[in-house]
PyMOL Python script that loads the backbone (N, CA, C, O; Angstrom):
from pymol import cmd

cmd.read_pdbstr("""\
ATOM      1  N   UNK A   1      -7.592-256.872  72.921  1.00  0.00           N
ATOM      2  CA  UNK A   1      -8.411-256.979  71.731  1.00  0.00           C
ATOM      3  C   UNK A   1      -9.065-258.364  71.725  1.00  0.00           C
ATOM      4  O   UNK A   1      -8.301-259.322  71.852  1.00  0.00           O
ATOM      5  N   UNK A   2     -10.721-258.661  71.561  1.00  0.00           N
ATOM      6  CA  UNK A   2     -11.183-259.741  71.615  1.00  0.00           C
ATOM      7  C   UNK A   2     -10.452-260.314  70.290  1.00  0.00           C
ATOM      8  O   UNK A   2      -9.869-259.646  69.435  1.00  0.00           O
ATOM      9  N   UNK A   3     -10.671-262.067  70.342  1.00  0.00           N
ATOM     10  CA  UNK A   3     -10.240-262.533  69.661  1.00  0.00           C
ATOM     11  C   UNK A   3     -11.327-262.332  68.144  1.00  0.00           C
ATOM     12  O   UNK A   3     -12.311-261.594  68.172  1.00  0.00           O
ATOM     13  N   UNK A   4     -11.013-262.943  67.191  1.00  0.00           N
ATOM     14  CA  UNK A   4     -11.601-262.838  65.918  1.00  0.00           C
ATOM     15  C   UNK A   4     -12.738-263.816  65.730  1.00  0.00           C
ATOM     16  O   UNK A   4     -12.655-265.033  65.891  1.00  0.00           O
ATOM     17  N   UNK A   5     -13.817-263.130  65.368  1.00  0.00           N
ATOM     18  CA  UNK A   5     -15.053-264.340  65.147  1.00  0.00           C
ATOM     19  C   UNK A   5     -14.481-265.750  64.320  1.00  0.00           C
ATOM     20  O   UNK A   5     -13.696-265.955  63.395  1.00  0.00           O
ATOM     21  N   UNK A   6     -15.166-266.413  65.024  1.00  0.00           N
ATOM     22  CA  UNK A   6     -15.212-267.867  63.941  1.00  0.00           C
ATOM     23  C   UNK A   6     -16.339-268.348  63.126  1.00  0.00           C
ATOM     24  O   UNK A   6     -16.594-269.527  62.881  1.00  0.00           O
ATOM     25  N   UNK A   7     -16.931-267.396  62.767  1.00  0.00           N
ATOM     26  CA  UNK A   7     -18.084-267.057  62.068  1.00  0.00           C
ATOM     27  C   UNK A   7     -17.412-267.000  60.279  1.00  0.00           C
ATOM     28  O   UNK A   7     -16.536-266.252  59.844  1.00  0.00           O
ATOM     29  N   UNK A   8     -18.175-268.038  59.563  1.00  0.00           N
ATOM     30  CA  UNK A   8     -18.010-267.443  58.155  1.00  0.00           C
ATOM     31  C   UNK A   8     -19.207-266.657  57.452  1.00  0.00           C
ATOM     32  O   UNK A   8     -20.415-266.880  57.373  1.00  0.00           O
ATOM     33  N   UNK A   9     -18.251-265.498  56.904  1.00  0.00           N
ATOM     34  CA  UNK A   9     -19.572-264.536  56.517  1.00  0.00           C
ATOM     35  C   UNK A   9     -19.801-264.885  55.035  1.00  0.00           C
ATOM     36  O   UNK A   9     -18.786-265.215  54.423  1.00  0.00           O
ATOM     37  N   UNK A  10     -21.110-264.866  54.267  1.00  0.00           N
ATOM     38  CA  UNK A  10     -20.807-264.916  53.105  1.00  0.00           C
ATOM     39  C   UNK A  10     -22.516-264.062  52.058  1.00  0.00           C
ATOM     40  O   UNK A  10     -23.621-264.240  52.571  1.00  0.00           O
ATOM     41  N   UNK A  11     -22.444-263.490  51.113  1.00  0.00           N
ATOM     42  CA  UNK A  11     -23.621-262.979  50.850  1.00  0.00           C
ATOM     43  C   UNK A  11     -24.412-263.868  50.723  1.00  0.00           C
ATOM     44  O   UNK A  11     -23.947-264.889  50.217  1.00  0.00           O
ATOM     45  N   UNK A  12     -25.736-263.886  51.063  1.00  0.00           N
ATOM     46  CA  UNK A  12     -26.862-264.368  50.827  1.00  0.00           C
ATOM     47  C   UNK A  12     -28.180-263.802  50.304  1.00  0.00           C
ATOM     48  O   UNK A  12     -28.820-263.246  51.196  1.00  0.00           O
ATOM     49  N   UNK A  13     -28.762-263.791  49.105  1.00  0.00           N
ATOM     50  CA  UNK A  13     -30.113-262.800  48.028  1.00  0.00           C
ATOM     51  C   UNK A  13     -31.020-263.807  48.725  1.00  0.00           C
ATOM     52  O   UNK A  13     -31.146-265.029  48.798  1.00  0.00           O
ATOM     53  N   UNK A  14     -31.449-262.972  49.083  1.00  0.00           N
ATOM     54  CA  UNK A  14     -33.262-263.772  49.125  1.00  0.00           C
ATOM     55  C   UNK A  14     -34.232-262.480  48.718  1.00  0.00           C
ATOM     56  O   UNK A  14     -34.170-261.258  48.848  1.00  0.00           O
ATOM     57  N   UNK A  15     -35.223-263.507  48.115  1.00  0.00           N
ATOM     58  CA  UNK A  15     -36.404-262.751  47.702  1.00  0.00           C
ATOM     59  C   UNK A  15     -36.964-261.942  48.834  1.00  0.00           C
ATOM     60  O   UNK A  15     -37.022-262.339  49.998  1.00  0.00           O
ATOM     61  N   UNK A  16     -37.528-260.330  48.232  1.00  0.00           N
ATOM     62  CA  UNK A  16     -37.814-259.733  49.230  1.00  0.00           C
ATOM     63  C   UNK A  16     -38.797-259.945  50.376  1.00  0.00           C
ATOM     64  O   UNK A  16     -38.850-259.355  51.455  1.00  0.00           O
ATOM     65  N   UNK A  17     -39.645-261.026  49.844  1.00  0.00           N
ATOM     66  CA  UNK A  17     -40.881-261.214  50.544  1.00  0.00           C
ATOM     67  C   UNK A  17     -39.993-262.593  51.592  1.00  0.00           C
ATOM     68  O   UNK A  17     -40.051-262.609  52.822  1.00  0.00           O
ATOM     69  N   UNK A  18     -39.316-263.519  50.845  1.00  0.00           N
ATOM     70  CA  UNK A  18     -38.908-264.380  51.921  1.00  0.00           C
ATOM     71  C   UNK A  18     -38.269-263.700  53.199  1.00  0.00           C
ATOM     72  O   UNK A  18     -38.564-264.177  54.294  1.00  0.00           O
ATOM     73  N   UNK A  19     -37.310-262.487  53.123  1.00  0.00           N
ATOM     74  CA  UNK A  19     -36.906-261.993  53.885  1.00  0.00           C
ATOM     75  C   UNK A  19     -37.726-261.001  55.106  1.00  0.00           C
ATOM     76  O   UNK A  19     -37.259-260.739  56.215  1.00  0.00           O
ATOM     77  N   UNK A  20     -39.042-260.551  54.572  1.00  0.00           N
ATOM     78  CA  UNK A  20     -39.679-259.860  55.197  1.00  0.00           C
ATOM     79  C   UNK A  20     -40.448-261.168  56.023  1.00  0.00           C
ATOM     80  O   UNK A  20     -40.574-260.870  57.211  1.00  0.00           O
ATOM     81  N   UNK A  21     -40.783-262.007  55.829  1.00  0.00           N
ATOM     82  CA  UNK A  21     -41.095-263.140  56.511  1.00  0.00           C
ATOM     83  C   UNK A  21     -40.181-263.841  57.555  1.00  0.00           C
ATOM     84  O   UNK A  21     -40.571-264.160  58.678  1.00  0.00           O
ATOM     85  N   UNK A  22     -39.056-264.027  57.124  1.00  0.00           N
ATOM     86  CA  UNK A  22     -37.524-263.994  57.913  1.00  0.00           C
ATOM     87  C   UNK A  22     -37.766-262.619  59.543  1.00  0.00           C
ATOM     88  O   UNK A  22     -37.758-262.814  60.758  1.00  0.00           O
ATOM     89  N   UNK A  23     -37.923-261.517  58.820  1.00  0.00           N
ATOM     90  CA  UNK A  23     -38.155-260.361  59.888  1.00  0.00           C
ATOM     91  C   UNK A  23     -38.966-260.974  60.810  1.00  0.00           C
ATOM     92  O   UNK A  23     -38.685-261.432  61.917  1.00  0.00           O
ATOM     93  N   UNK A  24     -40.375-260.911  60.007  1.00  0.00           N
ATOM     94  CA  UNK A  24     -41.120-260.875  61.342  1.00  0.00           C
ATOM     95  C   UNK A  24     -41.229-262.452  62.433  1.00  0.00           C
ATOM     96  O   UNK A  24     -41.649-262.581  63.583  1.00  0.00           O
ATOM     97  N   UNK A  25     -40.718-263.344  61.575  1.00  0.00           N
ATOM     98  CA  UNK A  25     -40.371-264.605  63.049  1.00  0.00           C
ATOM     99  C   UNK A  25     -39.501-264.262  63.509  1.00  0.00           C
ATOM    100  O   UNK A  25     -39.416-264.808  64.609  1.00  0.00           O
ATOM    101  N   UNK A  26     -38.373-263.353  63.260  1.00  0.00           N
ATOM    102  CA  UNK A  26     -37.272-263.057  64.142  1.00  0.00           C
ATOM    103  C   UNK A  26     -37.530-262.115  65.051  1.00  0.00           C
ATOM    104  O   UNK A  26     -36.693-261.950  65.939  1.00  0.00           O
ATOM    105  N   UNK A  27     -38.861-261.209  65.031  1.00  0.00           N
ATOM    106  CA  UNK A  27     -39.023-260.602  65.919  1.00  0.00           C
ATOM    107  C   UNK A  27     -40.299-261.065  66.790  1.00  0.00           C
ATOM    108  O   UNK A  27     -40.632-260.263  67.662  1.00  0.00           O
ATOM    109  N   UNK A  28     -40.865-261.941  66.706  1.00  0.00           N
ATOM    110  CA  UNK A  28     -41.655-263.085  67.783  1.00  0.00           C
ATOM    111  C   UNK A  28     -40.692-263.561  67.886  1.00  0.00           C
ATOM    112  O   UNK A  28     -41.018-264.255  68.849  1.00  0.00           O
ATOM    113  N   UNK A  29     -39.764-263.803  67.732  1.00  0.00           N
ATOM    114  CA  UNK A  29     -38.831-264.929  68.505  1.00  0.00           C
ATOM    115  C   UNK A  29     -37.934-263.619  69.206  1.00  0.00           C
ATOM    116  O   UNK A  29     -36.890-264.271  69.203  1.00  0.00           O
ATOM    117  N   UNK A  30     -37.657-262.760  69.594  1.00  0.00           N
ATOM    118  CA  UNK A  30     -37.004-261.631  69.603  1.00  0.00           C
ATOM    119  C   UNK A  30     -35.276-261.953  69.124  1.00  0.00           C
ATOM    120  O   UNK A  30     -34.210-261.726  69.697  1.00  0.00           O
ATOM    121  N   UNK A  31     -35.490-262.340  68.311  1.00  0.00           N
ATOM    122  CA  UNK A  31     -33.992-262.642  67.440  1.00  0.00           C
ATOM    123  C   UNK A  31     -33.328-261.492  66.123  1.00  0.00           C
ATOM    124  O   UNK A  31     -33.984-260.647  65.514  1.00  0.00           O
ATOM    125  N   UNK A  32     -32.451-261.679  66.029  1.00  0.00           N
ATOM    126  CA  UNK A  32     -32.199-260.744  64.911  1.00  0.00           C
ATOM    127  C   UNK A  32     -32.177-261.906  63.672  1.00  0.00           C
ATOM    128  O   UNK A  32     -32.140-263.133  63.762  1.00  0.00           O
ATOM    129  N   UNK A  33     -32.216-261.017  62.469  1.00  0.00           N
ATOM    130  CA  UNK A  33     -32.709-262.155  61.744  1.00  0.00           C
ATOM    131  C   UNK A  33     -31.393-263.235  61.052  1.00  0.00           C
ATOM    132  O   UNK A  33     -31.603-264.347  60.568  1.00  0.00           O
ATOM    133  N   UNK A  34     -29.958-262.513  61.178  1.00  0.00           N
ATOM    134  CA  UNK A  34     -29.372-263.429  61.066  1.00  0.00           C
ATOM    135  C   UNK A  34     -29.185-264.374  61.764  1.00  0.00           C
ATOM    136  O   UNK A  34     -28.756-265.351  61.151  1.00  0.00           O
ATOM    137  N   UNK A  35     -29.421-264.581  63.483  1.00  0.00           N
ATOM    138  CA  UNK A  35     -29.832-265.645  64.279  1.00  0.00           C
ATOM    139  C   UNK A  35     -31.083-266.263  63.835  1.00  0.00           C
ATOM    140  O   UNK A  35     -31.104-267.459  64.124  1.00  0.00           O
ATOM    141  N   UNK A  36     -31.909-265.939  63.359  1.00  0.00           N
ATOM    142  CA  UNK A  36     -33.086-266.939  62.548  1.00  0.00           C
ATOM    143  C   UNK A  36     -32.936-267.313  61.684  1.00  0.00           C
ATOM    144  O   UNK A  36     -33.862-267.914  61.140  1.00  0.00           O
ATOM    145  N   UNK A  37     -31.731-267.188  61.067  1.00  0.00           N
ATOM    146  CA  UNK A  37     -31.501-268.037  60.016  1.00  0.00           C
ATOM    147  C   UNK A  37     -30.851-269.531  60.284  1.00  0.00           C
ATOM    148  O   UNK A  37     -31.278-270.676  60.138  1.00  0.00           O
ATOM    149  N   UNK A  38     -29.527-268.924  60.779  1.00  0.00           N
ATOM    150  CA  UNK A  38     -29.308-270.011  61.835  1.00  0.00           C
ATOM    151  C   UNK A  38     -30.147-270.916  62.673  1.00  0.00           C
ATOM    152  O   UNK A  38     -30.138-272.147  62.683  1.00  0.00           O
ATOM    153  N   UNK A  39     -30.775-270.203  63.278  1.00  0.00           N
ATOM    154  CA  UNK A  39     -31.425-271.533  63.993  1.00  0.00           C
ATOM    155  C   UNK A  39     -32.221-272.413  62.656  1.00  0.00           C
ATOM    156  O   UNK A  39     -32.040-273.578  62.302  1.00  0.00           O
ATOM    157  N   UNK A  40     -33.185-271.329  62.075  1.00  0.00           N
ATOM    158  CA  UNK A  40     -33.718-272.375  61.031  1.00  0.00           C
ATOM    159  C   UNK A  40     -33.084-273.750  60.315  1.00  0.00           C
ATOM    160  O   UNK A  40     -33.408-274.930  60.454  1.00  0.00           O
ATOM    161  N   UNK A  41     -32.005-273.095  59.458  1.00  0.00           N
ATOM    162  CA  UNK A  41     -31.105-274.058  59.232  1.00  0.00           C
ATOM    163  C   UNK A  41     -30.473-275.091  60.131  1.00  0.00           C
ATOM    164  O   UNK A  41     -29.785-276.021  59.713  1.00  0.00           O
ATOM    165  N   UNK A  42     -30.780-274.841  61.498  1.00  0.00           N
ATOM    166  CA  UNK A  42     -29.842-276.137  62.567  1.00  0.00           C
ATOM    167  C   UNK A  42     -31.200-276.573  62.749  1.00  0.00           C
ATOM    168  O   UNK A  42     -31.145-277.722  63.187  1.00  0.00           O
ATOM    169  N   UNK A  43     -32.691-276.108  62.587  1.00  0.00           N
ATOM    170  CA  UNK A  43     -33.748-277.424  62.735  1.00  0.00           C
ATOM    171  C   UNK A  43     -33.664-278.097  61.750  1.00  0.00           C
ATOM    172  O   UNK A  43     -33.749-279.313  61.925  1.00  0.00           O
ATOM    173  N   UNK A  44     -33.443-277.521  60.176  1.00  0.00           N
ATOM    174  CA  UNK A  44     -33.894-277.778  59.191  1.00  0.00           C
ATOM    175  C   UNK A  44     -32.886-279.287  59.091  1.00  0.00           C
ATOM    176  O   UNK A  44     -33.289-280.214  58.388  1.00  0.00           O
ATOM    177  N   UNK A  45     -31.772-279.382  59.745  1.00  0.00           N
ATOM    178  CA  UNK A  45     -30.742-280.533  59.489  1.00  0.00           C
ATOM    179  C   UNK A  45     -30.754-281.247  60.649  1.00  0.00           C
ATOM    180  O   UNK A  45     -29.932-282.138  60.861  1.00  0.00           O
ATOM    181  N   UNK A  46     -31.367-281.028  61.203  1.00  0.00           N
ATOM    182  CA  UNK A  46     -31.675-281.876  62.702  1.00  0.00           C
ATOM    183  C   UNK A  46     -33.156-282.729  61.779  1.00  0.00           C
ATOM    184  O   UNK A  46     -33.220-283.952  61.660  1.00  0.00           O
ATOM    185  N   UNK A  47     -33.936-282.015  61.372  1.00  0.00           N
ATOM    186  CA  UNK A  47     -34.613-282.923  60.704  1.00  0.00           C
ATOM    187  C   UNK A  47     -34.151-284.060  60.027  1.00  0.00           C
ATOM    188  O   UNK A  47     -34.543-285.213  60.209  1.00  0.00           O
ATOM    189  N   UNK A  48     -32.966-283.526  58.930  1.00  0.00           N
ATOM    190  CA  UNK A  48     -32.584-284.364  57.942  1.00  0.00           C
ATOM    191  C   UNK A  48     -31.614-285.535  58.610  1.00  0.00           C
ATOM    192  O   UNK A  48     -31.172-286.425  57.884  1.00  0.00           O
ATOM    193  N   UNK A  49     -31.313-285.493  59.983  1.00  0.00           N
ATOM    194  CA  UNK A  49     -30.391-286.508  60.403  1.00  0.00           C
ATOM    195  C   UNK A  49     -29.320-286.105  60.452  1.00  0.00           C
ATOM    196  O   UNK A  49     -28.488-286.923  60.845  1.00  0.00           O
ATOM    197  N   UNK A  50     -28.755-284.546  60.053  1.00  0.00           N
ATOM    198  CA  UNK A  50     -27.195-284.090  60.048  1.00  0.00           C
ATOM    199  C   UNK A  50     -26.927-283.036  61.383  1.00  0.00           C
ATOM    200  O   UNK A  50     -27.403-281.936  61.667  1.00  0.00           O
ATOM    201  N   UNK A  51     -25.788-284.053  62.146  1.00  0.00           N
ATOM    202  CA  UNK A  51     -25.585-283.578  63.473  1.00  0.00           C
ATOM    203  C   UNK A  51     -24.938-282.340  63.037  1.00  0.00           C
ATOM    204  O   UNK A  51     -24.347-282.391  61.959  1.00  0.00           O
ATOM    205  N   UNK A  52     -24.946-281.114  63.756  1.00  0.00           N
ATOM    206  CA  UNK A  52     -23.950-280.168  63.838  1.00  0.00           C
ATOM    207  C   UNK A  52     -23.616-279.739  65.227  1.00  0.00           C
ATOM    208  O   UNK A  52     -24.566-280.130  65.906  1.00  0.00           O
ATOM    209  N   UNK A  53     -23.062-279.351  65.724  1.00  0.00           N
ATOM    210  CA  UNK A  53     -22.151-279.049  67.018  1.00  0.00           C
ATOM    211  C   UNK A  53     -22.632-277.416  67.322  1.00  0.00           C
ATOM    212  O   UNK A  53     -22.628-276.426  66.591  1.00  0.00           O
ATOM    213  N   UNK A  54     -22.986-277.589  68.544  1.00  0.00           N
ATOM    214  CA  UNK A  54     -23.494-276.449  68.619  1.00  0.00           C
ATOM    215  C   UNK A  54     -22.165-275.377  69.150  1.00  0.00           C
ATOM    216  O   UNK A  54     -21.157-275.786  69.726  1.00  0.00           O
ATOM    217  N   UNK A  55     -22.365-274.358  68.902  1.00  0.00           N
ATOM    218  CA  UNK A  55     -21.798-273.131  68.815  1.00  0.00           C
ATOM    219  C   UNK A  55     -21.305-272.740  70.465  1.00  0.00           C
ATOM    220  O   UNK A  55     -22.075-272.483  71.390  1.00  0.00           O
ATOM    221  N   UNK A  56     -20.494-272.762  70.495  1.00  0.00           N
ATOM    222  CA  UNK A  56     -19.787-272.425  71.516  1.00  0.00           C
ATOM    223  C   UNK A  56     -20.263-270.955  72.289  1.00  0.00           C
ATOM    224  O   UNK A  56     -19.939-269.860  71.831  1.00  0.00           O
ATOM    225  N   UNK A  57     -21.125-271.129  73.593  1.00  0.00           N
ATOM    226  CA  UNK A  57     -21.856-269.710  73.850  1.00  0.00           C
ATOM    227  C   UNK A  57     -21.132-268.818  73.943  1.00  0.00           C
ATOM    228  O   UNK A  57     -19.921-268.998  74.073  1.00  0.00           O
ATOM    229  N   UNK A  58     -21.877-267.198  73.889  1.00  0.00           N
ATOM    230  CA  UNK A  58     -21.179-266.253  73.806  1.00  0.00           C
ATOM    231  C   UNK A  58     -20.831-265.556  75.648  1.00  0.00           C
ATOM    232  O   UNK A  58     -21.660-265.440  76.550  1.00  0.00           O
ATOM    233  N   UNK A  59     -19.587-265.267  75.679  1.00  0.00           N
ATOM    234  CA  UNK A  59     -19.734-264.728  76.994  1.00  0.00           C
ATOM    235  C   UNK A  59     -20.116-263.460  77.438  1.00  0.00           C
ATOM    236  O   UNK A  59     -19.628-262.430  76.972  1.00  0.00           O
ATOM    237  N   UNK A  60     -21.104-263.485  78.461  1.00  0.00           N
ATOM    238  CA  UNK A  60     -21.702-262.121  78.831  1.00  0.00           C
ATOM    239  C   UNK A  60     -21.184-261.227  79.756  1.00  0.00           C
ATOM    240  O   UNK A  60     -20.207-261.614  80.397  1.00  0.00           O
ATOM    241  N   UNK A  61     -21.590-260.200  79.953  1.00  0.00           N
ATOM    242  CA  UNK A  61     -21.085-259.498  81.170  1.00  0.00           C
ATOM    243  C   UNK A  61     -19.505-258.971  81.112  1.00  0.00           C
ATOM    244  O   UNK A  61     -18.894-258.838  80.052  1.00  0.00           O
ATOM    245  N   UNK A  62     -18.805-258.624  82.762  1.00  0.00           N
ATOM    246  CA  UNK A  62     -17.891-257.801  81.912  1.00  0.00           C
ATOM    247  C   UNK A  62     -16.576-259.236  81.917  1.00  0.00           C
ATOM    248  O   UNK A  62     -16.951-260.353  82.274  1.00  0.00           O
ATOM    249  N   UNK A  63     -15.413-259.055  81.580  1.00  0.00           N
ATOM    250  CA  UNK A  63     -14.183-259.807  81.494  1.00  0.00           C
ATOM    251  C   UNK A  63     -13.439-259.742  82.762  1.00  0.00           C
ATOM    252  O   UNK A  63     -13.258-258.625  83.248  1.00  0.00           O
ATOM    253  N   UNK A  64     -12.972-260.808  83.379  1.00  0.00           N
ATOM    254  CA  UNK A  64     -12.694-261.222  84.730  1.00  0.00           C
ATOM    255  C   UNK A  64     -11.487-260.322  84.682  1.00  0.00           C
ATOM    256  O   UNK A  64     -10.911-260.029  83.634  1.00  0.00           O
ATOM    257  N   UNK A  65     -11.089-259.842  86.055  1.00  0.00           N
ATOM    258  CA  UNK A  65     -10.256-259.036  86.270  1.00  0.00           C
ATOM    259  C   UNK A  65      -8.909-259.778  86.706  1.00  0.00           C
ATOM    260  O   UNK A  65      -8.643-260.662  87.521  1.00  0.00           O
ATOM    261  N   UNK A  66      -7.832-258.649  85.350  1.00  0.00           N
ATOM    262  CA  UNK A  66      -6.833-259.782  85.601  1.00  0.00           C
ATOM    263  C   UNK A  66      -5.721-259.409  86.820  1.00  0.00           C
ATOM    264  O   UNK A  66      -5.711-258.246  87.221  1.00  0.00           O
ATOM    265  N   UNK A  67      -5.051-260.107  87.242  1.00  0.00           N
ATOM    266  CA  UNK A  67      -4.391-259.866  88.449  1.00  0.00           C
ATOM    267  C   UNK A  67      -3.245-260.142  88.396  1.00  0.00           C
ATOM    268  O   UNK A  67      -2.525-259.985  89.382  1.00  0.00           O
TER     269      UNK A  67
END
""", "prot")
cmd.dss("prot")
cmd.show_as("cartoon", "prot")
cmd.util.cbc("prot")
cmd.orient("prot")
């Protein structure tokens, strides 16, 4: 069983039009739009001077065979 995200989930309302705007840069960027949020928010604080640590990549492909 993979381990458990370290992701905190939490609701977020946005206006319908902000979100339909949200859509379509996430799909020029071919992102889903909760990854465009994210990134937005990690420029938006890279602007402001607040370091954050980037996210530990996800691993692809299949899981090494154990022996």
């Amino acid at each position: 069983m993979p381990p458990p995200t370290a992701r905190k989930a939490f609701p977020l309302r946005l206006d319908p039009a902000l979100y339909a705007a949200l859509e379509r840069s996430a799909a020029g960027d071919l992102r889903s739009v909760n990854v465009q949020i994210e990134v937005l928010l990690r420029e938006a604080l890279a602007r402001r001077g607040t370091k954050v640590a980037l996210p530990e990549p996800v691993r692809r492909g299949r899981p090494p065979k154990e022996t």
